[in-house]
N, C-alpha and C positions, 0 to 999 in steps of 0.2 A: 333485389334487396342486398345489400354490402352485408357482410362476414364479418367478422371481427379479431382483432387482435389481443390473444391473451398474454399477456409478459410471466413467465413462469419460471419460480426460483427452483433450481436443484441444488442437490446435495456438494458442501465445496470439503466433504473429505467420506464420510459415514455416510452409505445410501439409506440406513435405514431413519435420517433426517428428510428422505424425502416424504411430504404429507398427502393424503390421500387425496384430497383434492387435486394437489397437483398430477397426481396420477389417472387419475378421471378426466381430469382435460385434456394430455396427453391423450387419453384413449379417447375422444369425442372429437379432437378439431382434423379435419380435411388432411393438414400436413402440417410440416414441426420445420421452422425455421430456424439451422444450427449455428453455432460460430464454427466447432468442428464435427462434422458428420461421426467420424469413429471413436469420436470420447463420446456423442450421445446416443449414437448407436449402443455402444457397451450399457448404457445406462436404459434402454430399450427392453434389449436384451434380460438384461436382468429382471424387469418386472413383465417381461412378456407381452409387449406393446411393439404393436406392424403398424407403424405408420410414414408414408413417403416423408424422404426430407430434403430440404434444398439447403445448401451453402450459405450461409451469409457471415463474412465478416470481416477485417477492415481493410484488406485487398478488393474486396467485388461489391461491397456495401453501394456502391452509384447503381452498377448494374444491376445488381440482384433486388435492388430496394425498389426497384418501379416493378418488376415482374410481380414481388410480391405484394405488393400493394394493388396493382390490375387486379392478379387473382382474388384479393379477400374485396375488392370492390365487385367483381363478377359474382358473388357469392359465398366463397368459400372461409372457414376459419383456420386460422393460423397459431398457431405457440411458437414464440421467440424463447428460445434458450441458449445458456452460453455453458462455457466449459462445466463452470462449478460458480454457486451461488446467482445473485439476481441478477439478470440482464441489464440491461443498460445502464452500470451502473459504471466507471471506469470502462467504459464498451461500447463498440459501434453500434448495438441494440441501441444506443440512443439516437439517433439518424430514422431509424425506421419506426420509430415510437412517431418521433417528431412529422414524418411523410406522412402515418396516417392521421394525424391528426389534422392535418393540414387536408388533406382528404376528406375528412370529416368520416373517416375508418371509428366507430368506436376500440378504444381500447382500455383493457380490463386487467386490474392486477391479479397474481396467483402467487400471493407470498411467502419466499422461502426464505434460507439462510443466505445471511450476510458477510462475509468476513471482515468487513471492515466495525461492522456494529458488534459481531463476535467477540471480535479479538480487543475492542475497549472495552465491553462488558468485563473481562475474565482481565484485564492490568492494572488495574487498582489505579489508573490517573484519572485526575479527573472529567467528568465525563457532561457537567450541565453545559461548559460549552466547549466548540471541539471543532476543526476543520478539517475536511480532506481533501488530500490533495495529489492522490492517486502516485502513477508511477514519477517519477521525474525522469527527464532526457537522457537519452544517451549520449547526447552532442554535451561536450563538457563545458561549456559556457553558458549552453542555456539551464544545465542544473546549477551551476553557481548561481548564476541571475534569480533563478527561481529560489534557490535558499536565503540568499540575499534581501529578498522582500517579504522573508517572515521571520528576519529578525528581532521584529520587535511585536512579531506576535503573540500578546498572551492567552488564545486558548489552545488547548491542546491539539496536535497536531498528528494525523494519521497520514502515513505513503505507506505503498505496497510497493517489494524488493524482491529482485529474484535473486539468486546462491550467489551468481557470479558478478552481480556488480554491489551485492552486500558491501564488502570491505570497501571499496573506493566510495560509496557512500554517506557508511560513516566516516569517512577521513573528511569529507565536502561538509558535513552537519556538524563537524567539532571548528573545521574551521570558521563557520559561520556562526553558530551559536555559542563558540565555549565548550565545558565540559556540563552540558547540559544531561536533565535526566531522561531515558528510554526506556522502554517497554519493547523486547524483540519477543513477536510471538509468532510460531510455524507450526508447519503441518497441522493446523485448526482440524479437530476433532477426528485426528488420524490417529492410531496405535503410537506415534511419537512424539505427539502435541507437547511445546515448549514453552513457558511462559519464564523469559528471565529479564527480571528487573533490575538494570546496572547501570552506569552513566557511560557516554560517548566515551571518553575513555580505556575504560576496563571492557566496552564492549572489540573498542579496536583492538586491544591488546591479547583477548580473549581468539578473532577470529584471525590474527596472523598465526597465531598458534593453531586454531581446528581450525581449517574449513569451512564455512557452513553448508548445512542440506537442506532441503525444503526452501517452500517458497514463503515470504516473511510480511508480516506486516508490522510496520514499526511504529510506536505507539510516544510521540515524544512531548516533553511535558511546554507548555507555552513558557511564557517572559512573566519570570515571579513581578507583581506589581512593586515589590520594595526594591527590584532591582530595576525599573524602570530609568533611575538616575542617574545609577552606576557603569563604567566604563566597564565594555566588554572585552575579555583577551580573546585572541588563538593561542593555542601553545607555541610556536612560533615567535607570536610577542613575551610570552612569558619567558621563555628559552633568553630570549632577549634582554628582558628587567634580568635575569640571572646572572648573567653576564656582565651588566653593568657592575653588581655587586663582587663579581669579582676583580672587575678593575678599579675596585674599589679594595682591593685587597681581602676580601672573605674567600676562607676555601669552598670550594664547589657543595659541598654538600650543605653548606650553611647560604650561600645566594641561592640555592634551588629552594630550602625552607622561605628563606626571608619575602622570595618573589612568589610562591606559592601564596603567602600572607595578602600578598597585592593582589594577586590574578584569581585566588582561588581553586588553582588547580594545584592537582597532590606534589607533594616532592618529589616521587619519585619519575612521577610522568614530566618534570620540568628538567630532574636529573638525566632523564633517557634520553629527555629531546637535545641536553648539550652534547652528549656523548655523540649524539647525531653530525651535530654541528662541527666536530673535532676531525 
């Protein structure tokens, strides 16, 4: 008789967010299917739970996904877990959901913390409808491409960012969308959890100055329906209307107001970007 697969959420900052169920299953299945063994060893560790564990994640995912699937078919049960928060979710656990299923493997939720439901709960954007749409690429073309086609999306929009491609991120989302508003939110439910609500803008401006830490999820607002009709800038074109005004004879600080008026974006972020341009 086949075994079963339980998909089980852990803690994606605060261990003591994990539930006791999930703890009980943990201590009940056969072996524990990791993305990394010594992040969930540590998490073992901690509550005092020996249970063998196999690798799985998205280097061996082909390989490792028939083994484990054999095994919970021969019998045995399994818990799929990933670093922090619910498996397959942005995650190769989705591959091996899909194998057992396909198997005809039952498989069973063990619901934990989310960060992506976390961190819109706690932004104040809104939340009745909302996309995600996980990390974008590192290939720089297919994150433009991919900003590119929710241009003109109005519900709200969640990606997850790591520190160091934060800044060139947001530079890709202003250019795509304007000076649109964000929600940057990190380290979810860690001793320096951040919630700051600013526009693409003041966010870039913010992190050429600090650095950021922590791993981020960025919470950004869709395409207001009244501006459906309206022509979108980049700063870049804005920079640009400014300039025409002053060959039009205005001094600089008065075409960066005037083209602000058209574009939307602040003065001083249209003044920064001619200074750029000089």
């Amino acid at each position: 008789m086949s075994g079963t697969l339980y998909v089980v959420g852990t803690p994606i900052g605060n261990l003591n967010d994990f539930s006791p169920r999930a703890l009980e299953t943990l201590e009940s299945v056969d072996f524990i299917a990791a993305e990394d063994t010594r992040v969930t060893l540590k998490l073992l560790n901690r509550f005092e739970v020996k249970k063998p564990l196999i690798s799985y994640h998205e280097h061996n995912r082909f390989e490792k996904g028939n083994v484990i699937v054999d095994r919970i078919l021969a019998g045995e049960n399994c818990a799929l877990v990933t670093d922090a928060g619910m498996p397959a979710i942005s995650d190769p656990g989705e591959e091996l959901v899909l194998q057992c299923h396909l198997a005809g493997v039952p498989v069973v939720s063990v619901p934990g913390p989310s960060a992506l439901i976390t961190a819109l709960a706690i932004s104040g954007m809104p939340s009745g409808r909302f996309t995600f749409e996980g990390f974008l690429s590192m290939n720089k073309k297919s994150r433009k491409d991919h900003l590119e086609e929710l241009k003109n999306e109005r519900r709200t929009m969640i990606f997850y960012e790591a520190p160091h491609k934060l800044l060139a991120t947001l530079k890709d989302m202003q250019a795509a969308f304007g000076n649109r508003e964000i929600a940057l939110i990190r380290e979810l439910t860690k001793i320096h959890e951040e919630v700051l609500r600013t526009t693409l803008c003041d966010a870039i401006a913010r992190y050429e100055i600090t650095p950021p830490k922590g791993e981020f999820v960025l919470i950004l607002r869709g395409k207001d329906t009244a501006d459906c009709d309206k022509v979108q800038y980049t700063i870049e074109q804005a920079a640009a209307i400014a300039e025409e005004f002053m060959n039009q004879g205005e001094a600089p600080t008065k075409a960066a107001k005037a083209a602000a008026e058209v574009t939307g974006f602040k003065k001083n972020d249209i003044y920064t970007q001619l200074t750029k341009n000089k």
